[in-house]
C-alpha positions as CSV (number, residue, x, y, z in Angstrom):
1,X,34.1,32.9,-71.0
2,X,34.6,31.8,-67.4
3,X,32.3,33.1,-65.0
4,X,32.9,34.0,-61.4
5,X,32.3,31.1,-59.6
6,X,35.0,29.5,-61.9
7,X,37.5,32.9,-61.3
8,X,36.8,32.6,-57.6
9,X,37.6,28.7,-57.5
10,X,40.9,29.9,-59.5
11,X,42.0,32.3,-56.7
12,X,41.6,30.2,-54.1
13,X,43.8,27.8,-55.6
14,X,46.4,30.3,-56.3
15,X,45.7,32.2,-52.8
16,X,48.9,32.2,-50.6
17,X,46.6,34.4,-48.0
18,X,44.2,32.5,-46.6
19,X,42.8,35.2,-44.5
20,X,39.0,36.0,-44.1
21,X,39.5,39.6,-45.3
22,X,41.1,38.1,-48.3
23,X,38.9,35.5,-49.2
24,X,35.9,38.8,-49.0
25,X,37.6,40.4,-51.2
26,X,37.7,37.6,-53.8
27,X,33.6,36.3,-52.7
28,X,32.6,40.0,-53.3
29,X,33.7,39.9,-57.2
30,X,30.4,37.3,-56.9
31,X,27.6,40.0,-57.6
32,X,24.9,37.6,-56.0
33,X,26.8,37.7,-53.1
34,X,27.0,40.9,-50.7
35,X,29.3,41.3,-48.0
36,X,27.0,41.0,-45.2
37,X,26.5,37.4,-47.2
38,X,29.8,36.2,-47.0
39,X,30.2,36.9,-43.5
40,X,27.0,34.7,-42.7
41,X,29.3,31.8,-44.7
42,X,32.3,32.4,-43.0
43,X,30.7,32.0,-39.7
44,X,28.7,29.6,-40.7
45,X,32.0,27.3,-41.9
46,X,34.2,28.3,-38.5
47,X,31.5,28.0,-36.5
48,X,31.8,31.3,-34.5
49,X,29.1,33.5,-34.4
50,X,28.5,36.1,-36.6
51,X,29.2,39.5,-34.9
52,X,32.9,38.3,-34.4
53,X,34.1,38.2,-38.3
54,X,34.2,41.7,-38.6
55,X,36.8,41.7,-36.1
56,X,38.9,38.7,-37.5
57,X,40.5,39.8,-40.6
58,X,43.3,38.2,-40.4
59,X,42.0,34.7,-39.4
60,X,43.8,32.3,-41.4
61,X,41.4,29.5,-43.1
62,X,42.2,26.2,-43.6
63,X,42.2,24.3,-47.0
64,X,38.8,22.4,-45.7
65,X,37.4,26.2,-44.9
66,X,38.3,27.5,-48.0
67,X,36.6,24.5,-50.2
68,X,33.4,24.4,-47.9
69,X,33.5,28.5,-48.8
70,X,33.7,28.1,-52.3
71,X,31.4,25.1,-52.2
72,X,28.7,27.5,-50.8
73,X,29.4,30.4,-52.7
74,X,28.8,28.3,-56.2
75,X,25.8,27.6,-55.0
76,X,24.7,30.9,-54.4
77,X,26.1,32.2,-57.6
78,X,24.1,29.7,-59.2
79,X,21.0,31.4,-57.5
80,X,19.6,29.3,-54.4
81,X,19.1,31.6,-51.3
82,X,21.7,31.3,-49.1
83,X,19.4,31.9,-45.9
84,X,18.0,28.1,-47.5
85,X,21.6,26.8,-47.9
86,X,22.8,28.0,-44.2
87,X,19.5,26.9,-42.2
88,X,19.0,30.1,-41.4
89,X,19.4,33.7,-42.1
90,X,20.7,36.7,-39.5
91,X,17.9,39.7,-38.6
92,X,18.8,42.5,-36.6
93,X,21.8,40.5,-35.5
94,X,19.6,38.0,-34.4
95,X,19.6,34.4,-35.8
96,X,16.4,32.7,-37.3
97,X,16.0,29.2,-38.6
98,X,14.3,29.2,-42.1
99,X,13.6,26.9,-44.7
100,X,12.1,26.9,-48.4
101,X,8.5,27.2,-46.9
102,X,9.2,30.5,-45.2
103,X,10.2,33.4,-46.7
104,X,13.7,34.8,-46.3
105,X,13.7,37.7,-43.4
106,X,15.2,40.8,-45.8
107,X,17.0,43.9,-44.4
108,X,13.9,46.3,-45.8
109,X,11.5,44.3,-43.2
110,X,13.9,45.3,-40.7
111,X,12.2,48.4,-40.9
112,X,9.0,47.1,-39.8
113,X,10.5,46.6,-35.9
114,X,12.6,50.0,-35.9
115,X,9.0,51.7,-36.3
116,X,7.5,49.3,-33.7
117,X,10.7,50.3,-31.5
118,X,9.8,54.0,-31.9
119,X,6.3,53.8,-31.2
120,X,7.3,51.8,-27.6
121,X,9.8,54.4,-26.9
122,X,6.8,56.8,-27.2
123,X,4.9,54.9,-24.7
124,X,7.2,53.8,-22.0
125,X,4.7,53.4,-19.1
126,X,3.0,50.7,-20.9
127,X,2.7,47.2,-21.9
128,X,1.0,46.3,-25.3
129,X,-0.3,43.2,-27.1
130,X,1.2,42.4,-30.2
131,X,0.0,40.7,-33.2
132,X,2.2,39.4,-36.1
133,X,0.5,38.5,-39.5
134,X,2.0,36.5,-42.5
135,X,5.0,35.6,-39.4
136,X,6.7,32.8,-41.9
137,X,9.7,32.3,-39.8
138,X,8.7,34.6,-36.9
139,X,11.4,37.1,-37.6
140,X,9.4,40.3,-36.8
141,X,7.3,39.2,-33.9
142,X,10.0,37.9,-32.1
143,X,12.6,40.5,-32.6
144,X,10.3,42.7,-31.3
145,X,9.7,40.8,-27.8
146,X,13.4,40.5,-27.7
147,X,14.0,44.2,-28.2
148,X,10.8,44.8,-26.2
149,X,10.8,42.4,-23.4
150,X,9.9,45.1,-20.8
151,X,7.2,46.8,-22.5
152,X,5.7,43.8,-24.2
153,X,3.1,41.7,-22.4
154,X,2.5,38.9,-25.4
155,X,3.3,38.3,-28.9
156,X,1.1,36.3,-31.1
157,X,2.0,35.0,-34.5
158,X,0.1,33.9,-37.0
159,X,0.2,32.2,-40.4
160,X,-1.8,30.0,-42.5
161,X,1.3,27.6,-43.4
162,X,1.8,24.8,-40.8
163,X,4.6,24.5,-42.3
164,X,5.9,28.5,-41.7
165,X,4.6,28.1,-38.3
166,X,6.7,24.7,-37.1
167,X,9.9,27.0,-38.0
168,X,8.8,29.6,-36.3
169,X,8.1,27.6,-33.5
170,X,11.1,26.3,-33.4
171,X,12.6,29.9,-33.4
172,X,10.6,30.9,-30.1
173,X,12.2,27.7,-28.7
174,X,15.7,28.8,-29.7
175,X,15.4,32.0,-28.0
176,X,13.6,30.8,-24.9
177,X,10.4,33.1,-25.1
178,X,7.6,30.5,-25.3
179,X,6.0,31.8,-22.3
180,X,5.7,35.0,-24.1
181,X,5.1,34.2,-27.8
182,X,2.0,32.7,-29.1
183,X,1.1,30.6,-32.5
184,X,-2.3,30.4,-34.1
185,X,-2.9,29.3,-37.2
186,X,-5.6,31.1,-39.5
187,X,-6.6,31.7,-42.7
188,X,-4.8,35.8,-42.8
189,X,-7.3,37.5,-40.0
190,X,-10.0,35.1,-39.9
191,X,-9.3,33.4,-36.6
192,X,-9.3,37.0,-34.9
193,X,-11.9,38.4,-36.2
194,X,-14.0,36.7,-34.0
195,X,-11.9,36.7,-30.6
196,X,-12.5,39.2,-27.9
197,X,-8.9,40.0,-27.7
198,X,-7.4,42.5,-29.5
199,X,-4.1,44.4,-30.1
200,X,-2.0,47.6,-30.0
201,X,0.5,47.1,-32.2
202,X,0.1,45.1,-35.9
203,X,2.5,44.2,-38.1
204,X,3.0,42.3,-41.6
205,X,4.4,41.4,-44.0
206,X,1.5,40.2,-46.3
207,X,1.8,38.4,-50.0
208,X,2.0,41.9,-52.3
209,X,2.5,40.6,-55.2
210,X,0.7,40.8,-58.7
211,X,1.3,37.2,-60.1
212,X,1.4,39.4,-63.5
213,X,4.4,41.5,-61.8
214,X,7.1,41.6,-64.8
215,X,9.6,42.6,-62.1
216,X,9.7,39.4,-59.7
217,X,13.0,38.6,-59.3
218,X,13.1,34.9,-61.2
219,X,15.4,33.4,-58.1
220,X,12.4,34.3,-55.9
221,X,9.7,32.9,-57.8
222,X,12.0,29.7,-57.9
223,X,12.8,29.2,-54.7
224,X,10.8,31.0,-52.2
225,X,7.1,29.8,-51.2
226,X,4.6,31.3,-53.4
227,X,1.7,31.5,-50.3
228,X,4.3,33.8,-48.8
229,X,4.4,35.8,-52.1
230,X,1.3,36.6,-54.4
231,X,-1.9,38.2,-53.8
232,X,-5.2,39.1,-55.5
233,X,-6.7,42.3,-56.5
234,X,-3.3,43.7,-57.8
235,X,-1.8,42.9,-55.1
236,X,-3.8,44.6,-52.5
237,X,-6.1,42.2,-50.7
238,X,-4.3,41.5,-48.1
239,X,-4.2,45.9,-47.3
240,X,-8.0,45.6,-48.0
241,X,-8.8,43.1,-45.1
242,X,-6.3,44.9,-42.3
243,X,-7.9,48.3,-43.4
244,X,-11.3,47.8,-43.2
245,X,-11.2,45.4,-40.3
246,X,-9.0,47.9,-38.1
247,X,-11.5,48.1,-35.6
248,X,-12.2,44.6,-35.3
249,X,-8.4,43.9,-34.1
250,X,-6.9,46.7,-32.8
251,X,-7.4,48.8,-29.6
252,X,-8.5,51.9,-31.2
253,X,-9.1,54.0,-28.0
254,X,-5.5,53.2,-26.7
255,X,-2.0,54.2,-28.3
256,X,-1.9,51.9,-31.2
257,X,0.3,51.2,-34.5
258,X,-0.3,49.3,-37.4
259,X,3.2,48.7,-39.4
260,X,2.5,46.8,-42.7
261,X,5.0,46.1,-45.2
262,X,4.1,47.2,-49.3
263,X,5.0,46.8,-52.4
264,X,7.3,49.9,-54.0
265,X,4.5,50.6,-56.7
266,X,1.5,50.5,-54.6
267,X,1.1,53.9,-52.7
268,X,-0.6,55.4,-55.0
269,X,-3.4,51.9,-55.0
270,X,-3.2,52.0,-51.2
271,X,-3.8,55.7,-50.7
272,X,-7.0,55.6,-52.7
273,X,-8.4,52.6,-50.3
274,X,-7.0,54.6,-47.4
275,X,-8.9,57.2,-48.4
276,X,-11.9,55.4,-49.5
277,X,-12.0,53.1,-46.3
278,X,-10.6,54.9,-43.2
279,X,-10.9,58.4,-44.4
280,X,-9.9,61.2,-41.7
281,X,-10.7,59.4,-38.8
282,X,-6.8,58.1,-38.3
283,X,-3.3,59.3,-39.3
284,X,-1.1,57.4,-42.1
285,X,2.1,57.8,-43.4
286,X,4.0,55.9,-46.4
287,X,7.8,55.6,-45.8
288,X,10.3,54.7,-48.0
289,X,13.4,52.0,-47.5
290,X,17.0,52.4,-47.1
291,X,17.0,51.7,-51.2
292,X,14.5,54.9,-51.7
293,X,11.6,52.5,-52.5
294,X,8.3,52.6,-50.6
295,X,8.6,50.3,-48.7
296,X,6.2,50.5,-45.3
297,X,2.4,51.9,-44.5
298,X,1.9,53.2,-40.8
299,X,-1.7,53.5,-39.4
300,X,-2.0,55.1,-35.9
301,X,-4.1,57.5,-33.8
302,X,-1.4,59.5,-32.8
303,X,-0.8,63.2,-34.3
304,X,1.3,63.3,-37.2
């Protein structure tokens, strides 16, 4: 049986329109491969940035386009990320540099910034702190200054990989912030726990998984960093620290957030802690993604 990365090669060959929204239709029969995806390849192979190739259909690729296409395509189909092919993966339309010791910036962590955004929109007159936790490529901390820039005096991001942290570091030097974004390296919160500064908005994107999860994608396990992906306890210790630590790192008598990203089976886990460490004394909320999973935990002081 030939599978699709063999059908695909066999329509290019036989393709007498070499256009982009041809060669999308034929990438799409590719289920690893979703069309957001093959834009990033397109751009990525005529070198012109990725907001245009919506707007190109009709672009006609050349022979050398269309083999450096399928080239990358095969490889996806095969199952390596394609953020680690590229160099790089796009997040909220911005561009981040990523390699196999960073995990891949997903859509559902996009999610994380919109309810950052919200909570700055609620606050206009001021200027908050802003720590990142578990950055890995920096994706969420800086997107948020770059959103933010006016309403954000300083970004920190933090990580225990040296290695997550020289690629996010290179990320702040891409977009010309580092006068506003910060790396420290520490072991999860440990580093801050001891500081006198402290935040009003947290966000992360901890390791959530059970390494006894039966529904880990195998492609993930393979290929992304596991630092970046399991955790103790079920899955939880990473919730456990941020919870009962609030105090110690966030500016609880000012307007503060604290966006975390979960697991989709662990409300019910978390809501038990919640209850068990914080009890009444803040307001929480569990939201689901734009797939109907849980996806995010929100700690604030505001009203609900």
């Amino acid at each position: 049986m030939m599978n699709n990365a063999k059908k695909s090669k066999l329509k290019f060959r036989k393709m007498k329109n070499n256009s982009i929204i041809k060669v999308t239709q034929i990438l799409l029969e590719n289920s690893k491969l979703g069309k957001s995806d093959i834009n990033e390849i397109i751009s990525f192979v005529i070198k012109r940035e990725y907001s245009e190739i919506p707007f190109i259909p009709e672009y006609e690729l050349s022979t050398k386009e269309l083999n450096k296409i399928f080239k990358i395509s095969k490889k996806v189909a095969k199952g390596k990320p394609l953020a680690y092919i590229l160099g790089y993966k796009i997040f909220r339309s911005h561009k981040f540099l990523t390699n196999n010791r960073t995990l891949i910036p997903r859509i559902e962590t996009e999610q994380l910034v919109d309810y950052v955004n919200g909570f700055i929109i609620d606050n206009p007159e001021k200027k908050f702190d802003v720590l990142d936790l578990c950055t890995g490529s920096g994706c969420v901390g800086i997107s948020l200054y770059l959103e933010n820039s006016n309403n954000i005096e300083k970004v920190v991001l933090s990580d225990i990989s040296r290695f997550a942290l020289k690629v996010a570091n290179k990320n702040i030097i891409e977009n010309k912030i580092l006068d506003k974004v910060e790396i420290v390296r520490s072991n999860f919160m440990n580093v801050f726990l001891n500081k006198e500064q402290k935040f009003n908005i947290l966000t992360c994107n901890p390791p959530y998984i059970d390494k006894n999860d039966a529904n880990i994608d195998r492609d993930t396990v393979k290929y992304e960093p596991h630092l970046a992906l399991f955790a103790k306890n079920n899955g939880l210790y990473f919730y456990e620290e941020i919870i009962k630590n609030i105090e110690k790192i966030i500016k609880v008598d000012q307007p503060f957030i604290v966006v975390l990203e979960i697991g989709w089976q662990q409300k019910n886990n978390l809501e038990l802690l919640l209850n068990d460490k914080l009890g009444l004394k803040y307001n929480w909320i569990f939201n689901k993604d734009h797939f109907g999973n849980w996806r995010n935990l929100i700690i604030t002081n505001r009203e609900k």
